[in-house]
Residue frames relative to the residue before (quaternion, step in Angstrom):
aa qw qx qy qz dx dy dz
X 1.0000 0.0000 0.0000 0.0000 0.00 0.00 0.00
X 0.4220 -0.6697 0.5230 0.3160 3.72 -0.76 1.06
X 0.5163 -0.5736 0.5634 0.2949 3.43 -1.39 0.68
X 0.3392 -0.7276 0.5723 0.1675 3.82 -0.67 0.81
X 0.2301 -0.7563 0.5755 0.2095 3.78 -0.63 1.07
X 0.4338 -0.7014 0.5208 0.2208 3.29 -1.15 1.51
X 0.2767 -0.5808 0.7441 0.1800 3.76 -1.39 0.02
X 0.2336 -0.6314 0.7251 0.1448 3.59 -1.61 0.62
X 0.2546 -0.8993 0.3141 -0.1666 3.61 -0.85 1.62
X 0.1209 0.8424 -0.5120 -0.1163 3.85 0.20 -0.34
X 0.1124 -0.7318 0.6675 0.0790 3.93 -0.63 1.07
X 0.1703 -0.7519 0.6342 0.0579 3.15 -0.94 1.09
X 0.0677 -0.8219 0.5649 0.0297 3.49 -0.68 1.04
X 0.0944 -0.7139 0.6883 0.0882 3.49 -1.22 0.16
X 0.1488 -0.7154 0.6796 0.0649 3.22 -1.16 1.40
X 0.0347 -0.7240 0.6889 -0.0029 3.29 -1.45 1.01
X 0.6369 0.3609 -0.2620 0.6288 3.78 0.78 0.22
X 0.0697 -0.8637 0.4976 0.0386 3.44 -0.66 0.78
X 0.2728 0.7500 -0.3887 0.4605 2.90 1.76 0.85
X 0.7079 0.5086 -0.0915 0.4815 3.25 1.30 -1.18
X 0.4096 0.7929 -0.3466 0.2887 3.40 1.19 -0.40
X 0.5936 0.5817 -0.1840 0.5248 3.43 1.61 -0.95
X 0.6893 0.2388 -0.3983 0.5560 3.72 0.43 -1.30
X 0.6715 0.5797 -0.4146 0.2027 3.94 0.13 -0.47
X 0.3846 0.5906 -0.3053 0.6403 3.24 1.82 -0.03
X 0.6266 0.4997 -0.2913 0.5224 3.37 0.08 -1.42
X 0.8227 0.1463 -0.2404 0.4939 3.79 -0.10 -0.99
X 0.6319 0.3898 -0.4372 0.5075 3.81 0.27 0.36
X 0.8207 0.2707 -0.3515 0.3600 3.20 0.63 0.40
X 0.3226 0.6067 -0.4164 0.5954 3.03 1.66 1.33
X 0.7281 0.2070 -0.2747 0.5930 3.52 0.88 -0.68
X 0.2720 0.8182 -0.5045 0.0439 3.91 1.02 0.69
X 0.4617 0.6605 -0.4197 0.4177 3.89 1.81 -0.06
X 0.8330 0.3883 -0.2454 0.3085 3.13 0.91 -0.89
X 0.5050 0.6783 -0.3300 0.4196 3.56 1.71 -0.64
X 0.1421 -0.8144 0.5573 0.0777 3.90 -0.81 0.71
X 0.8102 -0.0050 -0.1005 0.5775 3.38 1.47 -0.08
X 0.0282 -0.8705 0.4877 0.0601 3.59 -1.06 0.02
X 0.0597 0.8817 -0.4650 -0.0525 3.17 -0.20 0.89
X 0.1217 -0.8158 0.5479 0.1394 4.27 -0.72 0.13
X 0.1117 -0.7169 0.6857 0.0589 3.18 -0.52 0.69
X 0.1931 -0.7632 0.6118 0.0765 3.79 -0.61 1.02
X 0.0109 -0.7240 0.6896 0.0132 4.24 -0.76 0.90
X 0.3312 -0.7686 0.5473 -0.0090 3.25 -0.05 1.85
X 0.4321 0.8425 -0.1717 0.2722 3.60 1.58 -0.78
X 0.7213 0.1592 0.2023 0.6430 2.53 1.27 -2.35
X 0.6528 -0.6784 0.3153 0.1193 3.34 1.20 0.06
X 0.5695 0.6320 -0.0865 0.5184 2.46 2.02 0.27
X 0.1991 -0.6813 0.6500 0.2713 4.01 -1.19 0.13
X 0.1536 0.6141 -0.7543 -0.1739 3.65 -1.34 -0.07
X 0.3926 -0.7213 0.5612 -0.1035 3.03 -1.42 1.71
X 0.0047 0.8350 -0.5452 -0.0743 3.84 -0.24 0.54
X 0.1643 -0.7225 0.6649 0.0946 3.94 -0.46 0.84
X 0.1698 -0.5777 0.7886 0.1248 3.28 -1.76 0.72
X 0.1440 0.8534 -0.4993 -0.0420 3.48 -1.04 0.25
X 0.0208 -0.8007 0.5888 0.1080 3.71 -0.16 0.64
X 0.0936 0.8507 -0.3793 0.3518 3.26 -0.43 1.74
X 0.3952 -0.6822 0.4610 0.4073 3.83 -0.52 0.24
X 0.6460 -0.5611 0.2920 0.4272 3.45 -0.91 0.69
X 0.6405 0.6567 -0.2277 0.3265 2.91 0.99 -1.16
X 0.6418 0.4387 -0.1888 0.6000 3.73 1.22 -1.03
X 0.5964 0.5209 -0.4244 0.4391 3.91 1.15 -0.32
X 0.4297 0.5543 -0.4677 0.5378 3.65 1.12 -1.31
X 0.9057 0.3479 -0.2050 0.1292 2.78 -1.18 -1.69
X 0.4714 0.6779 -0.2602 0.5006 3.34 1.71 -0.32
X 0.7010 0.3812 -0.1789 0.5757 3.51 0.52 -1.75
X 0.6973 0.3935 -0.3900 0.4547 4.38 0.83 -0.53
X 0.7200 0.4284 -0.3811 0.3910 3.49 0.66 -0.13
X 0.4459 0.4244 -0.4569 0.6421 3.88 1.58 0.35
X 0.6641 0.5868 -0.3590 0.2927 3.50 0.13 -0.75
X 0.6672 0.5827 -0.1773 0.4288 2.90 1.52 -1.11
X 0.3367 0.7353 -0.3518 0.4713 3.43 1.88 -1.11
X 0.4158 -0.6191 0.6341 0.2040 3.57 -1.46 0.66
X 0.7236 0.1903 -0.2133 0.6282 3.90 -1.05 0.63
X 0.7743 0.4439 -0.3254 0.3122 3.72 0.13 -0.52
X 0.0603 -0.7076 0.7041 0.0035 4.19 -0.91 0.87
X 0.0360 -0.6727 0.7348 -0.0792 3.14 -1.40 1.32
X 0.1633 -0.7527 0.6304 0.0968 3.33 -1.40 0.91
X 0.3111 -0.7587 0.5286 0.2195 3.83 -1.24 -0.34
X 0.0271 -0.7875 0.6140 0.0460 3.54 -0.90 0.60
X 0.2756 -0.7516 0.5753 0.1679 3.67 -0.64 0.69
X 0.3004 -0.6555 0.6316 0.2850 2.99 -1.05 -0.17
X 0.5300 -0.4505 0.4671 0.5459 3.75 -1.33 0.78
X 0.4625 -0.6553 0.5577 0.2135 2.93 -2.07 1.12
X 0.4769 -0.5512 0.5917 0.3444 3.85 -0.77 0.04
């Protein structure tokens, strides 16, 4: 089996539905091998989560990671790569 080259990531998320708060757990804690930090900053204010993901990961498992939150009602998730080596 080929060795998959990892990438070093940040998913930004934004929760606006707290209904959803649950499957997004649920799917971050399926990709919990790959996540190296996490941080949430909750703005009860506005009603909102913002959600930072570290991740050291193949690209491939980042995509599919950030589309299956995306996919999450109330919830936007973005990617940043780092430069590749």
């Amino acid at each position: 089996m080929e060795h998959e080259k990892k990438r070093i990531a940040l998913i930004g998320i934004i929760v606006e539905e707290a209904d959803s708060i649950e499957r997004m757990n649920s799917i971050l804690h399926e990709a919990g091998e790959y996540i190296v930090g996490r941080m949430g900053i909750p703005r009860v204010e506005e009603g909102i989560n913002v959600i930072s993901v570290v991740l050291n990961a193949p690209e491939e498992k980042i995509n599919a990671l950030s589309g299956k939150l995306g996919m999450c009602k109330g919830i936007s998730s973005k990617v940043i790569y780092g430069k590749k080596r």
